[in-house]
PyMOL Python script that loads the backbone (N, CA, C, O; Angstrom):
from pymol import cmd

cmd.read_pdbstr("""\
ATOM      1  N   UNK A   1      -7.202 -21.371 -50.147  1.00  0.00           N
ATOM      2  CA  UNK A   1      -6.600 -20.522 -51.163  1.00  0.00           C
ATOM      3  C   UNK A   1      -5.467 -21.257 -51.853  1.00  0.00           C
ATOM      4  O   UNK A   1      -5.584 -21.229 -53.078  1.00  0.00           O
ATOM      5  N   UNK A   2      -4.397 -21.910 -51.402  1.00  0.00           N
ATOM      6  CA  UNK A   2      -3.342 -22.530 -51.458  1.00  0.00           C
ATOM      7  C   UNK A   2      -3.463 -23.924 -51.969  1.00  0.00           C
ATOM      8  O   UNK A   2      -2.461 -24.571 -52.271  1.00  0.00           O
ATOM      9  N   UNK A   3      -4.602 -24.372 -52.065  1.00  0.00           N
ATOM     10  CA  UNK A   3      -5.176 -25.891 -52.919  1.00  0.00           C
ATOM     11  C   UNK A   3      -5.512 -25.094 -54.721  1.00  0.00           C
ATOM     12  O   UNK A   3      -5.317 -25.579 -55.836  1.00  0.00           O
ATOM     13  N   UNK A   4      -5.895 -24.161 -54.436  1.00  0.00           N
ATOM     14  CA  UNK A   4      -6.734 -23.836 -56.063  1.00  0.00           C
ATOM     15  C   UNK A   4      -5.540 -23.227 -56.783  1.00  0.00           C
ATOM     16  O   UNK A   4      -5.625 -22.941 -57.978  1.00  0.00           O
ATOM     17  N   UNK A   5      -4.070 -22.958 -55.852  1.00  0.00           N
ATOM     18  CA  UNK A   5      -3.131 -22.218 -56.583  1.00  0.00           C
ATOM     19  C   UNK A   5      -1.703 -22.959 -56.736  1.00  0.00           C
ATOM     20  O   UNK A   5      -1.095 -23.476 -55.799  1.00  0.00           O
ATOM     21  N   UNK A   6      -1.295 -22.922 -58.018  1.00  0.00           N
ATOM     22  CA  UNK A   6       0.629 -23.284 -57.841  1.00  0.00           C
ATOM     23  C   UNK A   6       1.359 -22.532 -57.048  1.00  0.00           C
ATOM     24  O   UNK A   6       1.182 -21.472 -57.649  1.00  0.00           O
ATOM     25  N   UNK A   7       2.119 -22.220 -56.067  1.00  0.00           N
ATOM     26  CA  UNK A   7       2.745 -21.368 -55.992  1.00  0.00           C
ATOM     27  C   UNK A   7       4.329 -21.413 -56.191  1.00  0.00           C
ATOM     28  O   UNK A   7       5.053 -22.133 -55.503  1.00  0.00           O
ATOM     29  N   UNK A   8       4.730 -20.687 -57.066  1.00  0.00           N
ATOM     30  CA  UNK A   8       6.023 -20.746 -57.844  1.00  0.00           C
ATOM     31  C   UNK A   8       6.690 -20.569 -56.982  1.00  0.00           C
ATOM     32  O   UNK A   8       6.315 -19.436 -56.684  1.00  0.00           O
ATOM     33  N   UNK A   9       7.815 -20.926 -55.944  1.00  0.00           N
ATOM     34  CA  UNK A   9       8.659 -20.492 -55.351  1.00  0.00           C
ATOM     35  C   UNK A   9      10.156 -19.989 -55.386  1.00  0.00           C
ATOM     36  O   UNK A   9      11.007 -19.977 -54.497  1.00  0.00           O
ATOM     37  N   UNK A  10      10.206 -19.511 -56.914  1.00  0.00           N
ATOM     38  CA  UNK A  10      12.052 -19.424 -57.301  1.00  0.00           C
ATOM     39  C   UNK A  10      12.439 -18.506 -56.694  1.00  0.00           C
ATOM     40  O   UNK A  10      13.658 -18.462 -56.533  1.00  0.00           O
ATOM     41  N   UNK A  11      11.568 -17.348 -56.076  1.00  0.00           N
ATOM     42  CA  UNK A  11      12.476 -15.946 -55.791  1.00  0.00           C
ATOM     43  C   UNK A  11      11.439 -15.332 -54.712  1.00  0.00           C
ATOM     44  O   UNK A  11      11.296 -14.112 -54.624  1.00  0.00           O
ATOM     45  N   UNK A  12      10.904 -16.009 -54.101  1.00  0.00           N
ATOM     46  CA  UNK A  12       9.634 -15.293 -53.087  1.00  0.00           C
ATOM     47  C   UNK A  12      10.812 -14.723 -51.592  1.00  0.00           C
ATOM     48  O   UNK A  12      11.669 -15.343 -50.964  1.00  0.00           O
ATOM     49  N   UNK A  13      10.431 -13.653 -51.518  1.00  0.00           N
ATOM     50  CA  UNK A  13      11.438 -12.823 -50.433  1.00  0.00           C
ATOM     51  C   UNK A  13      10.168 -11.853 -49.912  1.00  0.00           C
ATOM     52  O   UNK A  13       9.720 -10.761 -50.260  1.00  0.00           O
ATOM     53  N   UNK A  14       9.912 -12.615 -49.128  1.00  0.00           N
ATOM     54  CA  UNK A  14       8.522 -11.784 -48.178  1.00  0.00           C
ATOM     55  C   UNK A  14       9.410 -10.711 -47.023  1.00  0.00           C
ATOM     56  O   UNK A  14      10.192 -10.871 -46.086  1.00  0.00           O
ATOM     57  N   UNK A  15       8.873  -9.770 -47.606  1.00  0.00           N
ATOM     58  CA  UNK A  15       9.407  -8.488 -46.981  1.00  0.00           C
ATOM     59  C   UNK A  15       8.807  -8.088 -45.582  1.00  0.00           C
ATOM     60  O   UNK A  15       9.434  -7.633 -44.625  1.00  0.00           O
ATOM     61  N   UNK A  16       7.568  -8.332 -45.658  1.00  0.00           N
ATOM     62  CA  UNK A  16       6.670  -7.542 -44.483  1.00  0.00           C
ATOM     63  C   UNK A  16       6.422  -8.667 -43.447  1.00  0.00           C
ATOM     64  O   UNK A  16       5.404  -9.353 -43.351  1.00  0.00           O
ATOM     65  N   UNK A  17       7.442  -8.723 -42.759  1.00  0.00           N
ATOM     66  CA  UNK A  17       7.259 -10.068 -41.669  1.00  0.00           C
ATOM     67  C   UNK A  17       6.280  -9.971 -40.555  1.00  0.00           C
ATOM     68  O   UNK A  17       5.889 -11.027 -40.059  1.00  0.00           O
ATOM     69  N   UNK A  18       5.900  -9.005 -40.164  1.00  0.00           N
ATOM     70  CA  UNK A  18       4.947  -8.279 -39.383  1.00  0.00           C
ATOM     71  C   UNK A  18       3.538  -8.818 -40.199  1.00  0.00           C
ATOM     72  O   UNK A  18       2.506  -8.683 -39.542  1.00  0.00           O
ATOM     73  N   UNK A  19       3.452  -9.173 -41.011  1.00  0.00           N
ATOM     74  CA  UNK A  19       1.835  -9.695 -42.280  1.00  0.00           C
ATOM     75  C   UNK A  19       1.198 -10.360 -40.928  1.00  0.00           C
ATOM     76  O   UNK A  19       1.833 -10.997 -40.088  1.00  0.00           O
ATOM     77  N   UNK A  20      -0.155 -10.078 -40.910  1.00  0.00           N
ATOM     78  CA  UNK A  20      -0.732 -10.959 -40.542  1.00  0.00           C
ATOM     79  C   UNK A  20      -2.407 -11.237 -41.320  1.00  0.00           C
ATOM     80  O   UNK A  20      -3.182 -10.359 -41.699  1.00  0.00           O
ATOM     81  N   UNK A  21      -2.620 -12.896 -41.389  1.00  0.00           N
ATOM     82  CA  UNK A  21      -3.306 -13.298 -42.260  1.00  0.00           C
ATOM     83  C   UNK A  21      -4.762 -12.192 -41.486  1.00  0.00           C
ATOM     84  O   UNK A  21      -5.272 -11.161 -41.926  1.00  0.00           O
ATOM     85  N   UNK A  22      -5.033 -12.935 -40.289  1.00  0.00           N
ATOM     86  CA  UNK A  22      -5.992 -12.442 -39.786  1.00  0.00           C
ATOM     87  C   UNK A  22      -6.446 -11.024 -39.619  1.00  0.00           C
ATOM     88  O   UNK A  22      -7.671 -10.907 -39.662  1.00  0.00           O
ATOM     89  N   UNK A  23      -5.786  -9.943 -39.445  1.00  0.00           N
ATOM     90  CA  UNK A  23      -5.869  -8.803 -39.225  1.00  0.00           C
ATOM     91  C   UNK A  23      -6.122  -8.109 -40.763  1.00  0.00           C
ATOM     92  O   UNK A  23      -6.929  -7.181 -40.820  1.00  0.00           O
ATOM     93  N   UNK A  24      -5.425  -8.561 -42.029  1.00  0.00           N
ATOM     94  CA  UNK A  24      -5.655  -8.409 -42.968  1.00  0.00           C
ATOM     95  C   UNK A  24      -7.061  -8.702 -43.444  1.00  0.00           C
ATOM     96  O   UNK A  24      -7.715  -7.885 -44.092  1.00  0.00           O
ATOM     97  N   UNK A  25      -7.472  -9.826 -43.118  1.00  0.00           N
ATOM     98  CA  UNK A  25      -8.797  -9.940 -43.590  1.00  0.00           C
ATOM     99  C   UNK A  25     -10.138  -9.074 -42.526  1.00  0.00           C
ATOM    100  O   UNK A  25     -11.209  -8.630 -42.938  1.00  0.00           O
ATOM    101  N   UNK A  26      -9.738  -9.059 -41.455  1.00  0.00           N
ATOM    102  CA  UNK A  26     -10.722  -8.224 -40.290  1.00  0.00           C
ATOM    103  C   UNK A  26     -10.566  -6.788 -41.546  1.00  0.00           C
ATOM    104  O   UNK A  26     -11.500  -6.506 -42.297  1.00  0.00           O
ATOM    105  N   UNK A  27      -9.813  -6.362 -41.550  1.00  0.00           N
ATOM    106  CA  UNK A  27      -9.592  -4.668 -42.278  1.00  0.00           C
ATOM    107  C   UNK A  27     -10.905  -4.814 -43.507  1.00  0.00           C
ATOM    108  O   UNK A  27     -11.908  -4.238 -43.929  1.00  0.00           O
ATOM    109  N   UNK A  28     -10.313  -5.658 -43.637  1.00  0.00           N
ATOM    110  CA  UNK A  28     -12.105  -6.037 -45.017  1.00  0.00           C
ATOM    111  C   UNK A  28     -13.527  -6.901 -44.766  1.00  0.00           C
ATOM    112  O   UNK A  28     -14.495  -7.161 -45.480  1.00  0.00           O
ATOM    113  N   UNK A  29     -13.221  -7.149 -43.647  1.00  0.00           N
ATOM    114  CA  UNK A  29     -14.769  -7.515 -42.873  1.00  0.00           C
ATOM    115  C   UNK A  29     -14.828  -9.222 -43.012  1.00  0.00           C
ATOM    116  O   UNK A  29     -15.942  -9.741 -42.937  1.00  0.00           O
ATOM    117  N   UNK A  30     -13.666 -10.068 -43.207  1.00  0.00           N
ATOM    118  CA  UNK A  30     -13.561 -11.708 -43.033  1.00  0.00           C
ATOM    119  C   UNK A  30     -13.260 -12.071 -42.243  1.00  0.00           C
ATOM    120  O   UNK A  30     -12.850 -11.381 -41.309  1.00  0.00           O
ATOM    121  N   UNK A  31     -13.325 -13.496 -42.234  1.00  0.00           N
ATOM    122  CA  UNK A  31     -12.497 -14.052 -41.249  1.00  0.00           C
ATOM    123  C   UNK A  31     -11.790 -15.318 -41.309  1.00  0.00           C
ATOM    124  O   UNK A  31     -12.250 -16.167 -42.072  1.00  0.00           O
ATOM    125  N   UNK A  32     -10.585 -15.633 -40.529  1.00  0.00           N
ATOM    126  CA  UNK A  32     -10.004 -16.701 -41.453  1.00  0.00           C
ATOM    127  C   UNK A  32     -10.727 -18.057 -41.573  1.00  0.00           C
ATOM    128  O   UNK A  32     -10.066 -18.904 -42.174  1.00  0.00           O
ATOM    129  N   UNK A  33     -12.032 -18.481 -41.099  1.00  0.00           N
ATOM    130  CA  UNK A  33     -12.898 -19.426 -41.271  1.00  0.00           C
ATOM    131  C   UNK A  33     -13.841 -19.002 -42.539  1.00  0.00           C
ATOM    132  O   UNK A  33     -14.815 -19.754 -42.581  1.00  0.00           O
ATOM    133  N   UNK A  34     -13.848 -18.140 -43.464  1.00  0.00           N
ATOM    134  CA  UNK A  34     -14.910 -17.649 -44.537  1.00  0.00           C
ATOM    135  C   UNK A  34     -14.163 -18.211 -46.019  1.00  0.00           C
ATOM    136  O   UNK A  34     -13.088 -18.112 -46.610  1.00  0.00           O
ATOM    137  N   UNK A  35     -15.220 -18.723 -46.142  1.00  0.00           N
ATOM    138  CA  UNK A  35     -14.861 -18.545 -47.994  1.00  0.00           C
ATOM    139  C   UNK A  35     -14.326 -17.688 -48.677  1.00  0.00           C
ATOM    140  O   UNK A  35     -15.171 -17.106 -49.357  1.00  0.00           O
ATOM    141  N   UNK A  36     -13.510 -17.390 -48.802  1.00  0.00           N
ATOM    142  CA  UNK A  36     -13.018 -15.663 -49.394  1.00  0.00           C
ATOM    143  C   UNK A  36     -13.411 -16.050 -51.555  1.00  0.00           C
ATOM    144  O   UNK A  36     -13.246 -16.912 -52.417  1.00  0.00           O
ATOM    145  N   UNK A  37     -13.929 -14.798 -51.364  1.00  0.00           N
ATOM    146  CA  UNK A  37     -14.423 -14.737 -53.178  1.00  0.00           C
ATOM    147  C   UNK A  37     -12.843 -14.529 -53.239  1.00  0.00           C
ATOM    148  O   UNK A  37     -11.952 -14.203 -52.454  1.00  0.00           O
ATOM    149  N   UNK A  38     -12.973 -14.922 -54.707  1.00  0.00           N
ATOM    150  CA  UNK A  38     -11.896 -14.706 -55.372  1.00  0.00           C
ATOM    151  C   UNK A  38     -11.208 -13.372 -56.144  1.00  0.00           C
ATOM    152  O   UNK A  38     -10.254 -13.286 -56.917  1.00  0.00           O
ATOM    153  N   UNK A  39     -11.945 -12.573 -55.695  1.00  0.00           N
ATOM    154  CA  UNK A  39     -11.165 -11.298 -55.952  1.00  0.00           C
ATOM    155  C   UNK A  39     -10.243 -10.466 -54.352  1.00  0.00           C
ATOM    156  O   UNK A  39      -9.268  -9.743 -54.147  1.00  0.00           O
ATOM    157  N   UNK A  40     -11.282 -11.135 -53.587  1.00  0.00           N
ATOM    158  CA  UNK A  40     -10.036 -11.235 -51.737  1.00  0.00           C
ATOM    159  C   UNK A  40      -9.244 -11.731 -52.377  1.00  0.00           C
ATOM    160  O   UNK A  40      -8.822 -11.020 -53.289  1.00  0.00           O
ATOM    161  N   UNK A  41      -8.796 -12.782 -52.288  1.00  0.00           N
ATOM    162  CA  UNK A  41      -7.737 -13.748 -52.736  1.00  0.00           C
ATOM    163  C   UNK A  41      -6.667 -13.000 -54.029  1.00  0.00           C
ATOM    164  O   UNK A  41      -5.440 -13.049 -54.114  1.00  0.00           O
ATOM    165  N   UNK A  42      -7.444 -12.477 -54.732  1.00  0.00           N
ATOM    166  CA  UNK A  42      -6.074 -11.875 -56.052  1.00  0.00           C
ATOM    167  C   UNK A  42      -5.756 -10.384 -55.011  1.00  0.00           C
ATOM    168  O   UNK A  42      -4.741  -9.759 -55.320  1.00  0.00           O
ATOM    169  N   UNK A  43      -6.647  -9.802 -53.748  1.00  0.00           N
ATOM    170  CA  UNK A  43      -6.179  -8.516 -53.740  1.00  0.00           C
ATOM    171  C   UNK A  43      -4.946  -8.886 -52.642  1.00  0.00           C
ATOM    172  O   UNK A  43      -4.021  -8.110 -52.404  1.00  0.00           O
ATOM    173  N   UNK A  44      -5.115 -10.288 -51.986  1.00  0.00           N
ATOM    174  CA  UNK A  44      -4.193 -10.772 -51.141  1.00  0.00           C
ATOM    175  C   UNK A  44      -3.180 -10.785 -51.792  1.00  0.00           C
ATOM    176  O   UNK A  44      -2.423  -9.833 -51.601  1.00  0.00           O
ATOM    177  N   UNK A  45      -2.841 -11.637 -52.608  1.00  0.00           N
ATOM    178  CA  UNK A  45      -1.917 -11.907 -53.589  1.00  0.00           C
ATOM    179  C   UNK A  45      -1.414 -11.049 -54.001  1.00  0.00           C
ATOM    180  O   UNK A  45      -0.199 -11.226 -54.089  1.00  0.00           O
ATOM    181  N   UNK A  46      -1.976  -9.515 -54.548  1.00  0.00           N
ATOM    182  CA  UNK A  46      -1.283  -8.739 -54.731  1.00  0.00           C
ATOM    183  C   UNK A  46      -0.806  -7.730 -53.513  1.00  0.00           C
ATOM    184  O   UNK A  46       0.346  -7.326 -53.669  1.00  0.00           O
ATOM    185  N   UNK A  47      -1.278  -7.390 -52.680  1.00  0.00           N
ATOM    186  CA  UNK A  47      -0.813  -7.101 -51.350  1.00  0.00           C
ATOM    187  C   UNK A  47       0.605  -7.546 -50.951  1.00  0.00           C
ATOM    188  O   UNK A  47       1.453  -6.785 -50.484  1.00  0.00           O
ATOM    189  N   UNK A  48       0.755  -8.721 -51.160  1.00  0.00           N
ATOM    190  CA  UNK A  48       1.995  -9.803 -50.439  1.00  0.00           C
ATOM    191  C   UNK A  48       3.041  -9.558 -51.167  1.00  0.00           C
ATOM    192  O   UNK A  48       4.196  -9.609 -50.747  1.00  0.00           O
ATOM    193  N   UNK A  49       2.520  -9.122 -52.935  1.00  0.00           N
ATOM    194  CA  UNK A  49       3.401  -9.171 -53.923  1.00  0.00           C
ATOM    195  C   UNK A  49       3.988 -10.187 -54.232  1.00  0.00           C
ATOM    196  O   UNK A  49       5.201 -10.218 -54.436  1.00  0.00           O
ATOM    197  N   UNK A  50       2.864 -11.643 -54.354  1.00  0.00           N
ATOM    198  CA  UNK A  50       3.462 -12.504 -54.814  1.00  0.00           C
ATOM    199  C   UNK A  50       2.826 -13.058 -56.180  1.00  0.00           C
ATOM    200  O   UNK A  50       3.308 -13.963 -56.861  1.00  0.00           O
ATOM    201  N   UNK A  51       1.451 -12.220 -56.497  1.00  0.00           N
ATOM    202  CA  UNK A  51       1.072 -12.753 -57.825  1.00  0.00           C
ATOM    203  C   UNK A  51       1.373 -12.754 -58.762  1.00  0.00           C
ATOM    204  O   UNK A  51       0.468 -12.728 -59.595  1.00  0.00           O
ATOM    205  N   UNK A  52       2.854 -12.784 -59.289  1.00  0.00           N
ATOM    206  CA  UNK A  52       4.092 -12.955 -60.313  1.00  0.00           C
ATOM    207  C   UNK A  52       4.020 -14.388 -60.105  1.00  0.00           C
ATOM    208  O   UNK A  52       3.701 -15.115 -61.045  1.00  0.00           O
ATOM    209  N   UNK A  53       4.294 -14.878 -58.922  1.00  0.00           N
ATOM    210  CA  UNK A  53       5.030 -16.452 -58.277  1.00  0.00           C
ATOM    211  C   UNK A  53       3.267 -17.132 -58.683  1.00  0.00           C
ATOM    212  O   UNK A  53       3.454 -18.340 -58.537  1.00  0.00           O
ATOM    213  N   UNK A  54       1.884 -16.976 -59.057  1.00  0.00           N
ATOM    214  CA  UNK A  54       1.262 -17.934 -59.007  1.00  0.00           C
ATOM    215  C   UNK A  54       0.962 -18.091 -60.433  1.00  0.00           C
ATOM    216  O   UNK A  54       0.362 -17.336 -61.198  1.00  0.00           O
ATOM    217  N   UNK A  55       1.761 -19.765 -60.718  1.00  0.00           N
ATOM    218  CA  UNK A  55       1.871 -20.453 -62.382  1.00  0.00           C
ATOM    219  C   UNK A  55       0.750 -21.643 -62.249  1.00  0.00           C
ATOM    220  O   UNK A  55      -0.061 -21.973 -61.384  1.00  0.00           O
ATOM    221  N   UNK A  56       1.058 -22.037 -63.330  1.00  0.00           N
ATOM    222  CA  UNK A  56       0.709 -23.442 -63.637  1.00  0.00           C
ATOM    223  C   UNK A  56       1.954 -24.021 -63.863  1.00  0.00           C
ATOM    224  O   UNK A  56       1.718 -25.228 -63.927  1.00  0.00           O
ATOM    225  N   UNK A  57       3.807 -23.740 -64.105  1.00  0.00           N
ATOM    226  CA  UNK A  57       5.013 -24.528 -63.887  1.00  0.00           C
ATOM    227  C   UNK A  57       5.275 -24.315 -63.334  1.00  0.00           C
ATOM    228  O   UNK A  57       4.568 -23.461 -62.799  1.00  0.00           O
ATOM    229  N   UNK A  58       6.746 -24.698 -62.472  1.00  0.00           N
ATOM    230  CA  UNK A  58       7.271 -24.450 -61.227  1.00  0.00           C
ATOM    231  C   UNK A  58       8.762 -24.030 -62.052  1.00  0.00           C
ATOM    232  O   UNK A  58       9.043 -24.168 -63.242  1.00  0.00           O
ATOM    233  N   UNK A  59       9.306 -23.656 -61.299  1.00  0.00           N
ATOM    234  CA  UNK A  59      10.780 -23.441 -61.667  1.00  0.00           C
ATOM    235  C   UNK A  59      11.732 -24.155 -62.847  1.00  0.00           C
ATOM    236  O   UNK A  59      12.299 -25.164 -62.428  1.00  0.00           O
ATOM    237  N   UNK A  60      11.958 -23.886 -63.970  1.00  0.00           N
ATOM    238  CA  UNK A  60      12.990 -24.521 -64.821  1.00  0.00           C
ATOM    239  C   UNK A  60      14.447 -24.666 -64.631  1.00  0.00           C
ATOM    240  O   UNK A  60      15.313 -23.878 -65.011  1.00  0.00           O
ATOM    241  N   UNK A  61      14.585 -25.647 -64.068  1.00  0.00           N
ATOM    242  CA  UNK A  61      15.850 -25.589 -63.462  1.00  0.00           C
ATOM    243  C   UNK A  61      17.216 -26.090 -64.353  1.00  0.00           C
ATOM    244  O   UNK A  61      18.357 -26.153 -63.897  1.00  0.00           O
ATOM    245  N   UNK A  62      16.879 -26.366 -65.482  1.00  0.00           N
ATOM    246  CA  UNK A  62      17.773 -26.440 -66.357  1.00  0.00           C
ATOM    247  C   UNK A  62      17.419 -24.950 -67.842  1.00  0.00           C
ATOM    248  O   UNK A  62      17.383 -24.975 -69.073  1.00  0.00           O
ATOM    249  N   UNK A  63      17.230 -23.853 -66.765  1.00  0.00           N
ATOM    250  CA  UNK A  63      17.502 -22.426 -67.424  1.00  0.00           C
ATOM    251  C   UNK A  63      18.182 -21.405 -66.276  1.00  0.00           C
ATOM    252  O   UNK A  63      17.804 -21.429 -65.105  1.00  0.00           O
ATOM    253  N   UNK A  64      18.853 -20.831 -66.587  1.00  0.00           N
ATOM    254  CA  UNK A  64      19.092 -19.256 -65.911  1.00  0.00           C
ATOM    255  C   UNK A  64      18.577 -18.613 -65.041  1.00  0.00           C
ATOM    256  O   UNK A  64      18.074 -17.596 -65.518  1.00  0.00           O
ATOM    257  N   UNK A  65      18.408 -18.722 -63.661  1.00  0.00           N
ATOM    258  CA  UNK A  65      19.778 -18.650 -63.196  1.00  0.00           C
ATOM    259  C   UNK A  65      20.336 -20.135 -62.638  1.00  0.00           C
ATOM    260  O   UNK A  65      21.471 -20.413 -62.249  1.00  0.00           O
ATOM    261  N   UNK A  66      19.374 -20.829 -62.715  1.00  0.00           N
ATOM    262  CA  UNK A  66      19.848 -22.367 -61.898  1.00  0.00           C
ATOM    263  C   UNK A  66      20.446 -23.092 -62.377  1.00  0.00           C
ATOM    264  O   UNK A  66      21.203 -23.866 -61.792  1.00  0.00           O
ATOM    265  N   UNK A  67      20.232 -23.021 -63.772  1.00  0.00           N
ATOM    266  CA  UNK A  67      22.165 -23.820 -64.702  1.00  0.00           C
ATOM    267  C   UNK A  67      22.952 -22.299 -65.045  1.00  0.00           C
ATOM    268  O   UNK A  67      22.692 -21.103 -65.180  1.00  0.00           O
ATOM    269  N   UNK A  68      24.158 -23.316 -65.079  1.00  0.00           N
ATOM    270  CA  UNK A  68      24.796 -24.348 -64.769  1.00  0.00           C
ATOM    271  C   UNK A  68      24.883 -24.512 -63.515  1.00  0.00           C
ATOM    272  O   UNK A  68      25.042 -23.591 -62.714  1.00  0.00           O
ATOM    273  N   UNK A  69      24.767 -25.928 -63.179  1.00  0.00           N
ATOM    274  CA  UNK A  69      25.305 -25.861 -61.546  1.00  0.00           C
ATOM    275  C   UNK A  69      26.313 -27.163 -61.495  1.00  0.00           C
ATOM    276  O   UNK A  69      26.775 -27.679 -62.513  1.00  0.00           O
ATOM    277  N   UNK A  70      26.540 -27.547 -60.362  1.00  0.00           N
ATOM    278  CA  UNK A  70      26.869 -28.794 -60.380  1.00  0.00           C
ATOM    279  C   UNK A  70      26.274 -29.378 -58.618  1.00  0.00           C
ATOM    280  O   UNK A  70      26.405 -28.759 -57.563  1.00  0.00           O
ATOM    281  N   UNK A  71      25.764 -30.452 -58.791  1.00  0.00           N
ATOM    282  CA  UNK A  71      24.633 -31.482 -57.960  1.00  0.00           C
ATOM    283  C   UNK A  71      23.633 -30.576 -57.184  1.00  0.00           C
ATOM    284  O   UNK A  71      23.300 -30.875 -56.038  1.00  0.00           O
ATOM    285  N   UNK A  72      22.915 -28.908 -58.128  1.00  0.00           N
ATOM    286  CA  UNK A  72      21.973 -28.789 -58.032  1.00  0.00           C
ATOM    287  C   UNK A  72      22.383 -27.462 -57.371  1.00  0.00           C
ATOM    288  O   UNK A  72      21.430 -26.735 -57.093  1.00  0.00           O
ATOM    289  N   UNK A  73      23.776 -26.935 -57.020  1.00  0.00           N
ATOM    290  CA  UNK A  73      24.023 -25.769 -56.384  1.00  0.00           C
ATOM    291  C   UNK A  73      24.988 -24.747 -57.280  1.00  0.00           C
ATOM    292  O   UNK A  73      25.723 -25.327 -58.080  1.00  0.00           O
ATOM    293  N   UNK A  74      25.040 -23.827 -57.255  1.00  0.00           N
ATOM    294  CA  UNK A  74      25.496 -23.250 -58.390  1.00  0.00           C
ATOM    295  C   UNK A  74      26.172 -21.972 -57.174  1.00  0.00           C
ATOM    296  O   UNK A  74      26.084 -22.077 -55.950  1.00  0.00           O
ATOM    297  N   UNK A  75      26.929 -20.638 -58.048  1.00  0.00           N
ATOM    298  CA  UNK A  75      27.534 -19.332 -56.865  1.00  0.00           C
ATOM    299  C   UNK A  75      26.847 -18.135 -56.997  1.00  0.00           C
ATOM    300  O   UNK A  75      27.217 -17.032 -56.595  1.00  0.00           O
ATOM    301  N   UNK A  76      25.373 -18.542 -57.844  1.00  0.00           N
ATOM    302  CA  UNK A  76      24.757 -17.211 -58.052  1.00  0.00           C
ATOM    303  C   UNK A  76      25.547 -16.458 -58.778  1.00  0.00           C
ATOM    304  O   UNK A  76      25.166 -15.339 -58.431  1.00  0.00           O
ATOM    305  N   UNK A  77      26.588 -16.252 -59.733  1.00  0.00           N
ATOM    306  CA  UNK A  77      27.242 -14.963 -59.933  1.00  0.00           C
ATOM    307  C   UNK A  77      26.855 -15.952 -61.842  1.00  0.00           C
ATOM    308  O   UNK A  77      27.845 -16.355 -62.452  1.00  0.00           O
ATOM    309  N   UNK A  78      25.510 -16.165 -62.439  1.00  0.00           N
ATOM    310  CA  UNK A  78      25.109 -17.066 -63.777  1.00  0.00           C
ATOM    311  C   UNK A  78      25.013 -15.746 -64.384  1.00  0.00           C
ATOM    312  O   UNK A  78      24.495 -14.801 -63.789  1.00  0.00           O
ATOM    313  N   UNK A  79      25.705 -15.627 -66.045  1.00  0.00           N
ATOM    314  CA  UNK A  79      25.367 -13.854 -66.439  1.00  0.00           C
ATOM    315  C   UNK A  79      24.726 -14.682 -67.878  1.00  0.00           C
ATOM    316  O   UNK A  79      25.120 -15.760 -68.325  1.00  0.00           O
ATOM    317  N   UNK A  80      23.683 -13.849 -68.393  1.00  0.00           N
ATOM    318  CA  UNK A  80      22.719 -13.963 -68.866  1.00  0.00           C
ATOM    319  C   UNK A  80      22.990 -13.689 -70.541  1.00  0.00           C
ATOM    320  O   UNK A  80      22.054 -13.755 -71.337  1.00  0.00           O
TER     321      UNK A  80
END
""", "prot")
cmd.dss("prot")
cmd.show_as("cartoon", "prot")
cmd.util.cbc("prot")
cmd.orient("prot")
């Protein structure tokens, strides 16, 4: 799944720490050795609530909120 996708990482805050890959896919009749079609895969993605985070760029780090910084760390408090 994770070869065919970017995954954007600027703001990913996985909530449900309890997730599990395997048990998720048993509930829909897979297993983590199966090819999953690609509509498993977008309902995963949206499940996790991360299919916002999958781009084709990664983070612009010379935009808002990550500039200004200085040597790449900034105080979070950037107003828009």
């Amino acid at each position: 799944m994770c070869s065919e996708h970017f995954l954007n990482v600027c703001y990913l805050n996985f909530v449900d720490v309890d997730f599990s890959r395997e048990t998720w896919l048993a509930s829909r009749g897979y297993s983590s050795n199966d090819t999953l079609p690609s509509y498993i895969i977008s309902e995963l993605l949206h499940d996790l609530d991360i299919i916002q985070y999958i781009g084709e760029s990664s983070c612009n780090r010379k935009s808002i909120p990550f500039y200004p910084n200085r040597n790449g760390w900034n105080t979070g408090n950037v107003v828009q």
